[in-house]
N, C-alpha and C positions, 0 to 999 in steps of 0.2 A: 504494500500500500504506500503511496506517497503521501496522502493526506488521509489525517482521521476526519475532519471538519470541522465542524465547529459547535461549541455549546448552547443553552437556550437564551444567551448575552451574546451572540456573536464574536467571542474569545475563540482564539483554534485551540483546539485537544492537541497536545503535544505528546502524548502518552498515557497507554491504561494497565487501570492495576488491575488485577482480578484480586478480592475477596482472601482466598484460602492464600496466596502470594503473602498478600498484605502484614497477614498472621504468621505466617512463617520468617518474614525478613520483617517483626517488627515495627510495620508502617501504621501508622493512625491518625486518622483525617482529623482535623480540626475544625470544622465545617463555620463555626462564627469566625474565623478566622482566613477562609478559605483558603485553606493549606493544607499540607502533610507534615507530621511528627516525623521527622528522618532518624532523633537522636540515637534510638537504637540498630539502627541501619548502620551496618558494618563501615567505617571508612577507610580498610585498609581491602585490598582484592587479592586473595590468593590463589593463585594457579595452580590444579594439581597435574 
């Protein structure tokens, strides 16, 4: 896909999360904030 398109503000979707991901690596929407909680999201990458 080149484009996701766009949300119900006309902002483009630059990426999705799925749900059971979210939970696994930690993510948590802030939604009065509209954000994501990244702090537990790993910041280092390691290759196996």
């Amino acid at each position: 896909m080149d484009e996701l398109g766009t949300d119900e503000t006309g902002r483009t979707i630059d990426v999705l999360f799925g749900a059971i991901e979210m939970q696994n690596w930690g993510i948590v929407p802030i939604p009065q904030e509209e954000r994501l909680d990244l702090s537990r999201y790993p910041k280092e990458f390691i290759e196996y």
